[in-house]
mmJSON file of the N, C-alpha and C atoms, coordinates in Angstrom:
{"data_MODEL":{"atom_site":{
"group_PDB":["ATOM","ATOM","ATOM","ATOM","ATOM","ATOM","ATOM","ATOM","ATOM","ATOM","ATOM","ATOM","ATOM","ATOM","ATOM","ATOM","ATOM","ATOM","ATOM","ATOM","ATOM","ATOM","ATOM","ATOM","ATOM","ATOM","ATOM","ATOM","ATOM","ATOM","ATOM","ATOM","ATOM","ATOM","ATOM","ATOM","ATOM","ATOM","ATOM","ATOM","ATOM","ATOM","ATOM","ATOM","ATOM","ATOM","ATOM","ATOM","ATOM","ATOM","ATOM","ATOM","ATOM","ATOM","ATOM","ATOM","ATOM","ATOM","ATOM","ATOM","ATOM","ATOM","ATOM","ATOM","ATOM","ATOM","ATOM","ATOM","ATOM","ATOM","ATOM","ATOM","ATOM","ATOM","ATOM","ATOM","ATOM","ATOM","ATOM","ATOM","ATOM","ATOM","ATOM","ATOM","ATOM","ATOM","ATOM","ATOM","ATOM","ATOM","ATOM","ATOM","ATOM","ATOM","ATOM","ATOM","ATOM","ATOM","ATOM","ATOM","ATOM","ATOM","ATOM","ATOM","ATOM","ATOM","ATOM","ATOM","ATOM","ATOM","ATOM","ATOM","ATOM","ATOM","ATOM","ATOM","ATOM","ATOM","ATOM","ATOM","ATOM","ATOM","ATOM","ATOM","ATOM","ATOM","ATOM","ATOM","ATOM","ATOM","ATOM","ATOM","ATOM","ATOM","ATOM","ATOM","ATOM","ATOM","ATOM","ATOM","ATOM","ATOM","ATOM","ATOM","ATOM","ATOM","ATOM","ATOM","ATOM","ATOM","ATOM","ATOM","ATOM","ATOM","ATOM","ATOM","ATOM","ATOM","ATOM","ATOM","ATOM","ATOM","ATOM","ATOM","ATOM","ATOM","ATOM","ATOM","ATOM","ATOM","ATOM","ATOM","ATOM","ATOM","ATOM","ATOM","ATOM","ATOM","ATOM","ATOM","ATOM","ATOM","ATOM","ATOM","ATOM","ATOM","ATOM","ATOM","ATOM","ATOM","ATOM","ATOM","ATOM","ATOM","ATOM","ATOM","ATOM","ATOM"],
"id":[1,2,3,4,5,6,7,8,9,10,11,12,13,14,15,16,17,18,19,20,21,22,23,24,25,26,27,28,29,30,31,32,33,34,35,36,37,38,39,40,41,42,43,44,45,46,47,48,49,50,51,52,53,54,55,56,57,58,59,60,61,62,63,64,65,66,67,68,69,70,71,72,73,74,75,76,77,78,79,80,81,82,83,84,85,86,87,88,89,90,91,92,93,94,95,96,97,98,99,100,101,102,103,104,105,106,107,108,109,110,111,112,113,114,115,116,117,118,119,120,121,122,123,124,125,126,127,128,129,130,131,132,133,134,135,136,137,138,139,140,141,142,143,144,145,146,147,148,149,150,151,152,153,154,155,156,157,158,159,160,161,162,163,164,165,166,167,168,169,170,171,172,173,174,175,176,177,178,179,180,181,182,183,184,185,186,187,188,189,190,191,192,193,194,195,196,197,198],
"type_symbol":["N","C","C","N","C","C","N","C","C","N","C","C","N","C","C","N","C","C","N","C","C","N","C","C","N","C","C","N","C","C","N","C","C","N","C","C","N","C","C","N","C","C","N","C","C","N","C","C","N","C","C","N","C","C","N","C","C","N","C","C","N","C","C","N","C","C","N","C","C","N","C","C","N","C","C","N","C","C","N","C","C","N","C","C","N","C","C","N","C","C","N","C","C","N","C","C","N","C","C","N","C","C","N","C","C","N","C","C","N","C","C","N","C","C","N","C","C","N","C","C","N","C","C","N","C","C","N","C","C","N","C","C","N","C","C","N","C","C","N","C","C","N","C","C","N","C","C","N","C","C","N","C","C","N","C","C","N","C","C","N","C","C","N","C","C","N","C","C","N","C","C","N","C","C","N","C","C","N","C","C","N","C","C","N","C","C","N","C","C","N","C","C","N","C","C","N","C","C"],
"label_atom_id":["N","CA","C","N","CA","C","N","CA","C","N","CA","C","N","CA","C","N","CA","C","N","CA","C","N","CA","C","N","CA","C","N","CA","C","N","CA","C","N","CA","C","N","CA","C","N","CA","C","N","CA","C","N","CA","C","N","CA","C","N","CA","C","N","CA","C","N","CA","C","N","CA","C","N","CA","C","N","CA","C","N","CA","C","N","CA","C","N","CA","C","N","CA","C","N","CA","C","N","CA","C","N","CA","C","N","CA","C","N","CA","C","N","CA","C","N","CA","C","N","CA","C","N","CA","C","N","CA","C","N","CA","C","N","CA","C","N","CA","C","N","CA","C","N","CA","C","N","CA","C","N","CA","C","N","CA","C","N","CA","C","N","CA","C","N","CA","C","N","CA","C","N","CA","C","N","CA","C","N","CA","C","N","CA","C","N","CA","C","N","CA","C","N","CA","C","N","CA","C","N","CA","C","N","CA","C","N","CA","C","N","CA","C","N","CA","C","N","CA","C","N","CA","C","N","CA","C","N","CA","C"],
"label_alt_id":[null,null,null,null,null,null,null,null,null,null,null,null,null,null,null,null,null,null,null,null,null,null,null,null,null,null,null,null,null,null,null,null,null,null,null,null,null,null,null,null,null,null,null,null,null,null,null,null,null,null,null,null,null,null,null,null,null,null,null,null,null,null,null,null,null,null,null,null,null,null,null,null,null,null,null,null,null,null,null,null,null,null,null,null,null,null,null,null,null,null,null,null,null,null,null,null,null,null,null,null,null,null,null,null,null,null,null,null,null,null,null,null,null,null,null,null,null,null,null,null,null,null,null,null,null,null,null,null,null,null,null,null,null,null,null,null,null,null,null,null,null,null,null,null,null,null,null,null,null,null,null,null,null,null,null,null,null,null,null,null,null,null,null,null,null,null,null,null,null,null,null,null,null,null,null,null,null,null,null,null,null,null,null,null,null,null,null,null,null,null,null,null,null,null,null,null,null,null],
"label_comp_id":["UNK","UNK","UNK","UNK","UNK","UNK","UNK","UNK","UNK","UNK","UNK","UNK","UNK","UNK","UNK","UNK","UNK","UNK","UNK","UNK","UNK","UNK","UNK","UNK","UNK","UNK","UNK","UNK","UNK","UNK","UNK","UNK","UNK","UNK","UNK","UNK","UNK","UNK","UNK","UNK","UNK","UNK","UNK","UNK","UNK","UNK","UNK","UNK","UNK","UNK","UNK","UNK","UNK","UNK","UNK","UNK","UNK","UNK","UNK","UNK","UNK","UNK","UNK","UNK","UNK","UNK","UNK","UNK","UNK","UNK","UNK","UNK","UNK","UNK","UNK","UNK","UNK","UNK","UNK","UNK","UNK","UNK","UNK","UNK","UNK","UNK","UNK","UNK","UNK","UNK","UNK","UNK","UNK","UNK","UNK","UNK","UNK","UNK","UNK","UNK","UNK","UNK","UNK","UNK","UNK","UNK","UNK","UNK","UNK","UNK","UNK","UNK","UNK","UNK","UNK","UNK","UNK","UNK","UNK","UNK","UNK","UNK","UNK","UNK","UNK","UNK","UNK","UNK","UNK","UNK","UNK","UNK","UNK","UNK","UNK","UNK","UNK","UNK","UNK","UNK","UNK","UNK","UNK","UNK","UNK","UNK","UNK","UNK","UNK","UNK","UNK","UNK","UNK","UNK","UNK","UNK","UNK","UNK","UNK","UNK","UNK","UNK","UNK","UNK","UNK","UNK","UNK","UNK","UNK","UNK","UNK","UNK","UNK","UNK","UNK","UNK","UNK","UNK","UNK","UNK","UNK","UNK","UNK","UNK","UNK","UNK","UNK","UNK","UNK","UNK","UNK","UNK","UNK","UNK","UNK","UNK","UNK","UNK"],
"label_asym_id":["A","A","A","A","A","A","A","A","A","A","A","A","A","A","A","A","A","A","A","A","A","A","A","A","A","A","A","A","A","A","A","A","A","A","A","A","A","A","A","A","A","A","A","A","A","A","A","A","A","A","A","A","A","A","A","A","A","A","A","A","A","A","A","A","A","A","A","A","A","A","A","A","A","A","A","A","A","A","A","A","A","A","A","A","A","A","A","A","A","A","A","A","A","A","A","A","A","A","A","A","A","A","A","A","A","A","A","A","A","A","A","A","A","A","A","A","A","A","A","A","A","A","A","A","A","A","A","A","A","A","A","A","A","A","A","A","A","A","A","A","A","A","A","A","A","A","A","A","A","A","A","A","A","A","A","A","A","A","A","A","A","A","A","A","A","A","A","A","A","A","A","A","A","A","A","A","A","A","A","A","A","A","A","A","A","A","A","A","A","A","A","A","A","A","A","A","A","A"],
"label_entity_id":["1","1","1","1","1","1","1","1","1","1","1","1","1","1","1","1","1","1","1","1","1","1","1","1","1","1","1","1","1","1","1","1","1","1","1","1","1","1","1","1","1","1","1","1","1","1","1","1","1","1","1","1","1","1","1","1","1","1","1","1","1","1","1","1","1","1","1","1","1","1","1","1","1","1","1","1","1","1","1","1","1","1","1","1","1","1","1","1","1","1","1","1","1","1","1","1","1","1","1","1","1","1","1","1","1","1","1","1","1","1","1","1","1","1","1","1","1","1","1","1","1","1","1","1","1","1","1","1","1","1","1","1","1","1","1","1","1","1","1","1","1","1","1","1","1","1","1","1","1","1","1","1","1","1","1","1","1","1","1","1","1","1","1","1","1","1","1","1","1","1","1","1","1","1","1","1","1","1","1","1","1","1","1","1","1","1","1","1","1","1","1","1","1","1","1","1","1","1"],
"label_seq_id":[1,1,1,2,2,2,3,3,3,4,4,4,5,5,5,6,6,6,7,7,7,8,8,8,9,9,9,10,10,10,11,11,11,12,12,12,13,13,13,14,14,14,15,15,15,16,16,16,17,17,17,18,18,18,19,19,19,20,20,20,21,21,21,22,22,22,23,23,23,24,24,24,25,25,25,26,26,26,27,27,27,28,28,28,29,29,29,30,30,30,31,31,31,32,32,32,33,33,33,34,34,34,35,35,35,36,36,36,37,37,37,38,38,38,39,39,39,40,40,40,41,41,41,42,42,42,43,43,43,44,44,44,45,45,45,46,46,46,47,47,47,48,48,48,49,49,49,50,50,50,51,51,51,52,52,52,53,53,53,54,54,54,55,55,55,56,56,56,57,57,57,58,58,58,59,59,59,60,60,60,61,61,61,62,62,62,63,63,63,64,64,64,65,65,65,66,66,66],
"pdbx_PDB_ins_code":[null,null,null,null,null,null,null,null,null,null,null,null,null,null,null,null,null,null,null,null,null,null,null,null,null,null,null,null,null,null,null,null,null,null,null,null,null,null,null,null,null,null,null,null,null,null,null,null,null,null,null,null,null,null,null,null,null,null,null,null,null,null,null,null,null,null,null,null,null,null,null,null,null,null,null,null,null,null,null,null,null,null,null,null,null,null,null,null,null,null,null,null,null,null,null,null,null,null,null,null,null,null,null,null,null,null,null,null,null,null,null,null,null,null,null,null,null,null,null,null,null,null,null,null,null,null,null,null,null,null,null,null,null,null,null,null,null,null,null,null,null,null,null,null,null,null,null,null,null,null,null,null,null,null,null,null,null,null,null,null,null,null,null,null,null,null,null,null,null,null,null,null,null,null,null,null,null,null,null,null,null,null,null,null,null,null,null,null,null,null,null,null,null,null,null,null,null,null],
"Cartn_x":[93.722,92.362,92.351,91.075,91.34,89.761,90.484,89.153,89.501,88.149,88.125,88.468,89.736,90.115,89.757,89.125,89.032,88.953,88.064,87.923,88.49,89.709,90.967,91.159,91.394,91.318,93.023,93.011,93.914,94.175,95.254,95.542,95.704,95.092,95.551,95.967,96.066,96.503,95.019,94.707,93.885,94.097,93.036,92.942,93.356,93.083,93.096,92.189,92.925,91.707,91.529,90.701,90.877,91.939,92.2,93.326,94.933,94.917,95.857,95.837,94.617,94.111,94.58,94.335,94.474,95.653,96.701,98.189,98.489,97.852,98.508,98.839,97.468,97.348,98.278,98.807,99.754,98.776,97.821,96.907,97.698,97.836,98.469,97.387,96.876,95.812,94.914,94.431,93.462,92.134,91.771,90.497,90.608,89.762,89.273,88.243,87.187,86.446,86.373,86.165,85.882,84.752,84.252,83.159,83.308,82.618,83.073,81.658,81.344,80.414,79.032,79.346,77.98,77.824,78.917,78.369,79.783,79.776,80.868,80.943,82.454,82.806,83.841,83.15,83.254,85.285,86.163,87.379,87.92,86.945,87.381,87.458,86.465,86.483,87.501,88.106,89.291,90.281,90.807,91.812,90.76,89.51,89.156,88.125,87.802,87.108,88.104,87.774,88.288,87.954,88.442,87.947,87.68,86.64,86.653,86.672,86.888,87.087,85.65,86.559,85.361,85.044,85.375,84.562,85.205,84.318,83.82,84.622,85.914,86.158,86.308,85.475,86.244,86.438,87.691,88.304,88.148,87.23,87.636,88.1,88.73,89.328,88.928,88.575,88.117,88.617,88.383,89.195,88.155,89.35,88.62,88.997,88.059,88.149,86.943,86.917,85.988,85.408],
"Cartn_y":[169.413,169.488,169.072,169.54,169.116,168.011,166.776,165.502,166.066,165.261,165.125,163.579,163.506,161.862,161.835,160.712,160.66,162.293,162.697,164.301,165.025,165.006,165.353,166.26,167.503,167.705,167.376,166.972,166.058,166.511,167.531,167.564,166.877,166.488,165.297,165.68,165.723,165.749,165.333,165.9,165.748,164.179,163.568,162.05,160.822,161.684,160.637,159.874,158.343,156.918,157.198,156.476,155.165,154.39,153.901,153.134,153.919,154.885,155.963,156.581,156.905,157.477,156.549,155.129,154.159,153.581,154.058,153.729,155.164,156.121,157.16,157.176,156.589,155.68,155.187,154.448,153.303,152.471,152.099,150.761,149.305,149.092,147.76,146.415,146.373,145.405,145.237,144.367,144.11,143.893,144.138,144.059,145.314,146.24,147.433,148.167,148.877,149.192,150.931,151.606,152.825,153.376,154.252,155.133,156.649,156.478,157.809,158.715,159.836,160.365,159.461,158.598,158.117,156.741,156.452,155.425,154.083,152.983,151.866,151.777,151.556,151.595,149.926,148.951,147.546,147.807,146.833,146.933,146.954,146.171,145.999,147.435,148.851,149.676,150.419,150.121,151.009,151.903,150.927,151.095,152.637,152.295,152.925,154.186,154.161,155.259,156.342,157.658,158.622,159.946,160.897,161.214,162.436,163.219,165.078,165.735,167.045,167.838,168.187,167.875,168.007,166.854,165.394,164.147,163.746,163.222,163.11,161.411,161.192,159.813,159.67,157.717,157.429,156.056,155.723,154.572,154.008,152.663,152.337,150.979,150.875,149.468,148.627,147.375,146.47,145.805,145.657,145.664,143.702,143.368,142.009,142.141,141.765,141.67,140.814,140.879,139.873,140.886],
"Cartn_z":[126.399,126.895,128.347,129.094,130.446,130.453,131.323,132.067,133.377,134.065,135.41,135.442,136.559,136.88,138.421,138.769,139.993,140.795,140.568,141.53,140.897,139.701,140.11,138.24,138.661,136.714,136.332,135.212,134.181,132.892,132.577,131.45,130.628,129.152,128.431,126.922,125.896,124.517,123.729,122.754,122.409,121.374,121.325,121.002,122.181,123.436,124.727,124.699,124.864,125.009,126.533,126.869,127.774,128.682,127.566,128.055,128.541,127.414,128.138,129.394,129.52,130.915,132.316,132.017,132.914,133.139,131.936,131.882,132.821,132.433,133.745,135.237,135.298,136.416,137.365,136.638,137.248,137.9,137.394,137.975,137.961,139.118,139.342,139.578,139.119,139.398,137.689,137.894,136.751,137.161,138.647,138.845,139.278,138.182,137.978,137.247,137.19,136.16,135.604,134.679,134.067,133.637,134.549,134.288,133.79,132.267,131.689,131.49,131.973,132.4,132.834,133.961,134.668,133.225,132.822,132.106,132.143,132.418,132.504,130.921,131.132,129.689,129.491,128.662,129.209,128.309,128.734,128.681,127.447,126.425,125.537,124.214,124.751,124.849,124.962,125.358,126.504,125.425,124.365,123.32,122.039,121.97,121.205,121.546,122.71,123.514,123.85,122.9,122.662,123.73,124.35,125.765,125.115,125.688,125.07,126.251,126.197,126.674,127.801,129.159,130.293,130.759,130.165,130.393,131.745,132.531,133.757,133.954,134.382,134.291,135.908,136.457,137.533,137.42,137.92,138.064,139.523,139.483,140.842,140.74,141.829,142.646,143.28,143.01,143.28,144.852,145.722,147.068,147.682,148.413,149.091,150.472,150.873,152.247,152.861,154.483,155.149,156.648],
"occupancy":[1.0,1.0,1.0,1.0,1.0,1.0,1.0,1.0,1.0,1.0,1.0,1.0,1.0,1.0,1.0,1.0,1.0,1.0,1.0,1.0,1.0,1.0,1.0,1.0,1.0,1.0,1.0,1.0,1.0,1.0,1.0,1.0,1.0,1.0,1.0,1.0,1.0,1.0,1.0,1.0,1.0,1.0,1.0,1.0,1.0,1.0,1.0,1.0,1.0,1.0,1.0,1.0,1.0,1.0,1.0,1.0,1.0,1.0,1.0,1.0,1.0,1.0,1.0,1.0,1.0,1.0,1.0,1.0,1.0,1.0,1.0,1.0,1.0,1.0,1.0,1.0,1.0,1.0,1.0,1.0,1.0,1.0,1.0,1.0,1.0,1.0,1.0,1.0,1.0,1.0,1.0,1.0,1.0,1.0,1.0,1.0,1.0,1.0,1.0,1.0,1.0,1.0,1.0,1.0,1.0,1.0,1.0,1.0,1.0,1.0,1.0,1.0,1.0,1.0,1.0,1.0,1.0,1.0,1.0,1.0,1.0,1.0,1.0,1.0,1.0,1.0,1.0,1.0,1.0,1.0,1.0,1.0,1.0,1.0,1.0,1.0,1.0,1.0,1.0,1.0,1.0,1.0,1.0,1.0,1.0,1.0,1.0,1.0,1.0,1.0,1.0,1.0,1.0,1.0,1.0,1.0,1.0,1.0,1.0,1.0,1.0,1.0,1.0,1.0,1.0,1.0,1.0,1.0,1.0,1.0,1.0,1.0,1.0,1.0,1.0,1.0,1.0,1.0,1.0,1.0,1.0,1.0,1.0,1.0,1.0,1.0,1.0,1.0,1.0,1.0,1.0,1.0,1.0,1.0,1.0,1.0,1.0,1.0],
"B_iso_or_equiv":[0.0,0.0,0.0,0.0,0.0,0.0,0.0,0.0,0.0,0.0,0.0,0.0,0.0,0.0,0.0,0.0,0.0,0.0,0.0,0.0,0.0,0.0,0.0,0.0,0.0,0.0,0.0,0.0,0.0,0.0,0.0,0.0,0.0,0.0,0.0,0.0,0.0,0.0,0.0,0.0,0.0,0.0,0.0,0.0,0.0,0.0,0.0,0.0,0.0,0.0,0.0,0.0,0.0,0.0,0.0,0.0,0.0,0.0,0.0,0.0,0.0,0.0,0.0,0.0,0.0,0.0,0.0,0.0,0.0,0.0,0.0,0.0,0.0,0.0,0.0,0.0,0.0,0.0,0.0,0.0,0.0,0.0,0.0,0.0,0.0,0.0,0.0,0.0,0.0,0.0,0.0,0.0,0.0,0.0,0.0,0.0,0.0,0.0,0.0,0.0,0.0,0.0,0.0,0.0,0.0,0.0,0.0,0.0,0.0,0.0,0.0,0.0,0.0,0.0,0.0,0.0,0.0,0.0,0.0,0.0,0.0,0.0,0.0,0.0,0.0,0.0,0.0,0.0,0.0,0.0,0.0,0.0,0.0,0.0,0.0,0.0,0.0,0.0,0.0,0.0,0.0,0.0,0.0,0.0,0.0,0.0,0.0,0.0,0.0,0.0,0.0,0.0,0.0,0.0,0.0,0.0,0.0,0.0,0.0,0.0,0.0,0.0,0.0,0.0,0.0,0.0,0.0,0.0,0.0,0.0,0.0,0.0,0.0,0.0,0.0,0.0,0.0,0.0,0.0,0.0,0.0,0.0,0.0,0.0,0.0,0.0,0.0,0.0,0.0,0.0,0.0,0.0,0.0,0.0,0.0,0.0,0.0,0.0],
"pdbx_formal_charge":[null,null,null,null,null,null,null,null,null,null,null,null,null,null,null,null,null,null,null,null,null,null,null,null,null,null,null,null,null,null,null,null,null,null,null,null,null,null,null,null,null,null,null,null,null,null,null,null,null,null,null,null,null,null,null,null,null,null,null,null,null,null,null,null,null,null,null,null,null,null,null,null,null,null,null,null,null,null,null,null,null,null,null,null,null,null,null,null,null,null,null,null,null,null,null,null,null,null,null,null,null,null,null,null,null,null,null,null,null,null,null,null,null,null,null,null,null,null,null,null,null,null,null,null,null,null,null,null,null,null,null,null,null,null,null,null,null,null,null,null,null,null,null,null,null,null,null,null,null,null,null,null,null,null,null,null,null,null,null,null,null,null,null,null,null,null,null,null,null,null,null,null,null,null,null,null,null,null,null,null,null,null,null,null,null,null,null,null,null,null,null,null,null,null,null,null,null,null],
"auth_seq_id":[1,1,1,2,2,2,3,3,3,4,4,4,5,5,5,6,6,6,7,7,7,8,8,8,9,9,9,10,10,10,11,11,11,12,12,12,13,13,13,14,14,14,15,15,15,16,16,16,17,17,17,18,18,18,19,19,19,20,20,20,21,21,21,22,22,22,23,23,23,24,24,24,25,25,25,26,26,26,27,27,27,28,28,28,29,29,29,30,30,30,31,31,31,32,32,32,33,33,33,34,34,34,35,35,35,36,36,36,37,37,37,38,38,38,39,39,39,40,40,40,41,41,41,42,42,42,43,43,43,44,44,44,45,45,45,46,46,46,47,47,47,48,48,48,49,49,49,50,50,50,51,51,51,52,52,52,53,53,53,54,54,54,55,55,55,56,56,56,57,57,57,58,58,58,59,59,59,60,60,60,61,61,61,62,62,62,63,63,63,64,64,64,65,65,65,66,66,66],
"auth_comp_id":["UNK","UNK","UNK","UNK","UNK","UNK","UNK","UNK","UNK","UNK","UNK","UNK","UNK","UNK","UNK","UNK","UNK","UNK","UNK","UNK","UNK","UNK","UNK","UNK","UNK","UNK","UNK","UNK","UNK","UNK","UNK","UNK","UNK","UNK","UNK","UNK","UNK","UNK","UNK","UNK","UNK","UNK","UNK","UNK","UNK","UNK","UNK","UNK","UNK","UNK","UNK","UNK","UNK","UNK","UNK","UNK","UNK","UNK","UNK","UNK","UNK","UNK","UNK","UNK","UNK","UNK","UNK","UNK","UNK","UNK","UNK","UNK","UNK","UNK","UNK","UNK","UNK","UNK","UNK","UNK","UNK","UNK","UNK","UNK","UNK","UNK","UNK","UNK","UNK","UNK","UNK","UNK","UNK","UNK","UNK","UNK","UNK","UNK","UNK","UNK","UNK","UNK","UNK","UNK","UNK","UNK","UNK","UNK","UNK","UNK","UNK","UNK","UNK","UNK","UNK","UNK","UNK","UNK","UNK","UNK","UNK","UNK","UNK","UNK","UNK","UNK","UNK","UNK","UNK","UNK","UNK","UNK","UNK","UNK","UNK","UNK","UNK","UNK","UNK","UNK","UNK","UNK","UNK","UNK","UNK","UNK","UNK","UNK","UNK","UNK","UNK","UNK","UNK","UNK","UNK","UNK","UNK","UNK","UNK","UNK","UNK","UNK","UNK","UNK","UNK","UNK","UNK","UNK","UNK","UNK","UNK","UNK","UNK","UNK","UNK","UNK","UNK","UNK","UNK","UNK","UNK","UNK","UNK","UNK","UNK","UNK","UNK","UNK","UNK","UNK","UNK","UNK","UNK","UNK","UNK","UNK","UNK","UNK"],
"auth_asym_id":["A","A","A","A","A","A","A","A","A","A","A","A","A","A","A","A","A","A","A","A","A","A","A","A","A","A","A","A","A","A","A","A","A","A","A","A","A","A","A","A","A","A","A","A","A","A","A","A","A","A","A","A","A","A","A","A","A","A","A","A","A","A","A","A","A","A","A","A","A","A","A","A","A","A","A","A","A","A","A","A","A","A","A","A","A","A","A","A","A","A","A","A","A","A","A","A","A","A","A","A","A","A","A","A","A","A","A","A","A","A","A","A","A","A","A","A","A","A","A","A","A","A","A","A","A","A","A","A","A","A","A","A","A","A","A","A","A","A","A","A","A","A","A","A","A","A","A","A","A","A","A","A","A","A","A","A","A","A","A","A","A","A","A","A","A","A","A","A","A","A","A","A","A","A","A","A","A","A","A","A","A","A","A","A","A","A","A","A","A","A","A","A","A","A","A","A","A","A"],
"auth_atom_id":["N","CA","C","N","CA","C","N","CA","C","N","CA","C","N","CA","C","N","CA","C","N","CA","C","N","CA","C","N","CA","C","N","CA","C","N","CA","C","N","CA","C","N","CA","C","N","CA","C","N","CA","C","N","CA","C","N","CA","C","N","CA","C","N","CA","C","N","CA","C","N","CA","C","N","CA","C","N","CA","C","N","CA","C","N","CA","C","N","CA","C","N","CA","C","N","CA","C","N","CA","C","N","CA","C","N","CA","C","N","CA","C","N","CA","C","N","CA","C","N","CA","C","N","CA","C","N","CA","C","N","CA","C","N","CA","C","N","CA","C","N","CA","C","N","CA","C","N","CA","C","N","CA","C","N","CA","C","N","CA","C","N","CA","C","N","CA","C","N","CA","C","N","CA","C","N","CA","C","N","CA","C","N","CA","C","N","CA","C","N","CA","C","N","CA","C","N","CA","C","N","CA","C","N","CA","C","N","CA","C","N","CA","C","N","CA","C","N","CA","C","N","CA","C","N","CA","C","N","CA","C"],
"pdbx_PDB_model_num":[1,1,1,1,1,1,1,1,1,1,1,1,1,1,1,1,1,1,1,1,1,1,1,1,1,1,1,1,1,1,1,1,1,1,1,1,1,1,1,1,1,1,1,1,1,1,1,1,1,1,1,1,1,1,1,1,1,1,1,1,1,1,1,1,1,1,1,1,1,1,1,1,1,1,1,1,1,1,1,1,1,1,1,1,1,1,1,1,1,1,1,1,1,1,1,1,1,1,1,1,1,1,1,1,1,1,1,1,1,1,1,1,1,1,1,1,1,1,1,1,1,1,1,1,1,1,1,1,1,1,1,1,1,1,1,1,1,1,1,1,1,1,1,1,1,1,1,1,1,1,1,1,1,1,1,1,1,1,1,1,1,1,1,1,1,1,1,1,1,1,1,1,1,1,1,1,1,1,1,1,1,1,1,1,1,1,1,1,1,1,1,1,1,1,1,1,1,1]
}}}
């Protein structure tokens, strides 16, 4: 099936979490959050939020600065 990741379309296997999505990633950080069509999806989520076909995911990065 195909998501949108970050802009970006993403072939995935059907029964894609979450958390798979974000292991694709290679997210190196743990300050990060997931929005799956216009909606935050809290972390604990992550393992059992199942993705369909077309869903709208963005991952952003938490950044510090001054």
């Amino acid at each position: 099936m195909e998501i949108i990741v970050n802009g970006k379309n993403l072939q995935t296997d059907e029964n894609t979490t979450v958390l798979d999505v974000v292991k694709m990633q290679n997210i190196n950080t743990t300050m990060f959050a997931v929005e799956r069509n216009l909606k935050i999806i809290p972390k604990s989520e992550y393992e059992s939020t199942i993705l369909h076909e077309g869903d709208k995911i963005e991952i952003v990065k938490f950044v510090g600065g001054g």
